[in-house]
N, C-alpha and C positions, 0 to 999 in steps of 0.2 A: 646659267643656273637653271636647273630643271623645278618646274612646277612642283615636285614634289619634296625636293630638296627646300624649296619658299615654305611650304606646307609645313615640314617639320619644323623649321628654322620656329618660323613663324608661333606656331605652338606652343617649341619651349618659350620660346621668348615669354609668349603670355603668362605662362605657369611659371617664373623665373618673376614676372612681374608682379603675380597675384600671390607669390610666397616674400616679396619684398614689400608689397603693401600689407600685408600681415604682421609684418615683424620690423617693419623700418616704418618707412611715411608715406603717403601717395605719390607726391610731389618725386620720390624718388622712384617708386615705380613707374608712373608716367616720362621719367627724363631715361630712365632705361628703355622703356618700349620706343623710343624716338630716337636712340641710339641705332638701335639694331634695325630698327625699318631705313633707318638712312646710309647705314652699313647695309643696307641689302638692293636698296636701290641704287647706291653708287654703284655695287660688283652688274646690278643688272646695265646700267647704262655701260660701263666700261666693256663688257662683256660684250654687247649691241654695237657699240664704237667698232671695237677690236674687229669683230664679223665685216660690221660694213667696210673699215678702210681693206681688208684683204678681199672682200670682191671690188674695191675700185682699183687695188694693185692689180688684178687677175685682170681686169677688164684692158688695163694700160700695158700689161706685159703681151698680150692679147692682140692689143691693136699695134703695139710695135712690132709683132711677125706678120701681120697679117693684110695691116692699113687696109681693111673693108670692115664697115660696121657690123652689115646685114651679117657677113659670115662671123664676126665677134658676138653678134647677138644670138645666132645659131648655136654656136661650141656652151655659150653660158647658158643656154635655155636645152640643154642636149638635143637640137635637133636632129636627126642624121638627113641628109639629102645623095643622091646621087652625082657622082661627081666629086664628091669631102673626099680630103687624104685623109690616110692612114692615122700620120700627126694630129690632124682635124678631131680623128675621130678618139687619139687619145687625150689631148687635150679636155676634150667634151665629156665621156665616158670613163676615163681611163684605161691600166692596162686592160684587156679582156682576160677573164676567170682560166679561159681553156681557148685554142685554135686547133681547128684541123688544117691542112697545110693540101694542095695538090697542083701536078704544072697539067694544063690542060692544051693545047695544040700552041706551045710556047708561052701559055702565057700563066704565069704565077697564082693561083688563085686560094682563097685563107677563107675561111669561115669566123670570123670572133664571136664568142658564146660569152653573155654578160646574165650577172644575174640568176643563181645557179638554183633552184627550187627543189631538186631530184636530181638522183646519180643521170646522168647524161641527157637531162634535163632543164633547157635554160629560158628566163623569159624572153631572153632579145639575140637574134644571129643576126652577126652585120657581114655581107658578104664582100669581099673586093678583090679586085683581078689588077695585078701591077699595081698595087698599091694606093687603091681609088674605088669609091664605094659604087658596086655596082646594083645592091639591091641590098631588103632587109627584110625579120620577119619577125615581128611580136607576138608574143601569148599572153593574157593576161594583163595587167594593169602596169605592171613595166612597163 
């Protein structure tokens, strides 16, 4: 639940509570505002739950391809290094926005452009030659 979605929630609730203490009792204003704050806090913990168990799944589906930490800690933290597959790097990244494609003295080589700011314009190029990162190059905060 976004901050601002709490914000309004939260708003009418009071104006719902200060037109019920007006025209009913306190005592039932006050058990409604206590409703809706604990109906907001359950969706917020649930919602926190929900997140956390699908990065422990990600982490475990993760280490059953991979069985090395460091490189499962890398894909979740996007790091790119030299040497990461292709897989590595969509796992980490996902797919790339745009590739240019070329075979250079046999050997395969792709450009992934992620991150796309302006028409042929991207903040991260991941390079790889046969399927393996051979280099990269960021612009900006990407």
């Amino acid at each position: 639940m976004s901050p601002k979605v709490i914000f309004w929630t939260a708003a009418v609730a009071i104006l719902i509570a200060a037109w019920i203490n007006d025209s009913a009792s306190n005592a039932l204003a006050w058990t409604f505002l206590c409703v809706v704050v604990g109906i907001m806090i359950a969706i917020i913990w649930i919602k926190n739950w929900s997140e956390h168990r699908q990065d422990e799944d990600r982490r475990q589906h993760l280490m059953n391809l991979y069985n090395d930490e460091e490189i499962v800690d890398r894909i979740i933290e996007k790091i790119i290094w030299n040497g990461e597959t292709e897989d590595q790097v969509r796992q980490s990244l996902g797919d790339p926005e745009s590739v240019d494609q070329a075979v250079l003295k046999g050997k395969k080589s792709e450009v992934w452009k992620y991150y796309q700011y302006a028409k042929g314009r991207f903040h991260l190029r991941v390079t790889l030659e046969d399927a393996f990162v051979v280099g990269w190059e960021k612009k900006g905060d990407d």
